[in-house]
Steps between C-alpha positions, in 0.01 A plus 500: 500500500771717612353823713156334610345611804236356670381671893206327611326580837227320664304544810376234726223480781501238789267464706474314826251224474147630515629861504583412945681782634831300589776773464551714748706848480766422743596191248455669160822631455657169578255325261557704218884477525476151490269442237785789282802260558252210322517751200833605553616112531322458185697752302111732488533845587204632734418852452231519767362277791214583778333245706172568617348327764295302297672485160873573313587706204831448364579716174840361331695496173482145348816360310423191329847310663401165526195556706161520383203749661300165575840366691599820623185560681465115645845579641453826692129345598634229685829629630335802686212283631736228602762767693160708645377152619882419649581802664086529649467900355133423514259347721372192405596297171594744200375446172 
């Protein structure tokens, strides 16, 4: 249909597992950016991002491009916990 328009927005909660107080303020910043260029790689649009220490809310503008929610999630799940684990932002194993 010519002149459709479809905005959807969703917001998502992470938490670290069993709510453990991994992130820590001096690696927020770095976390968050991170976990934007997921959504950003992923042609998604975030409109707002906090970690807390001991959970995530990313708000975002979902475009249906090949990608669903389900997959789109899995993605920036694993990606951020793999580079948090790589580059040692926390202490101990991240998850």
């Amino acid at each position: 249909m010519p002149n459709t328009y479809t905005q959807i927005y969703i917001q998502v909660v992470f938490a670290t597992k069993g709510r453990n107080i991994k992130i820590k303020s001096e690696v927020r910043a770095e976390i968050e950016k991170y976990i934007c260029g997921i959504f950003n790689n992923k042609k998604q649009k975030v409109l707002a991002i906090y970690a807390n220490p001991d959970h995530l809310h990313v708000f975002f503008s979902y475009k249906n491009l090949q990608i669903t929610i389900p997959e789109l999630i899995k993605t920036v799940k694993i990606e951020s916990t793999n580079f948090i684990n790589e580059k040692t932002l926390c202490f101990g194993k991240f998850s």
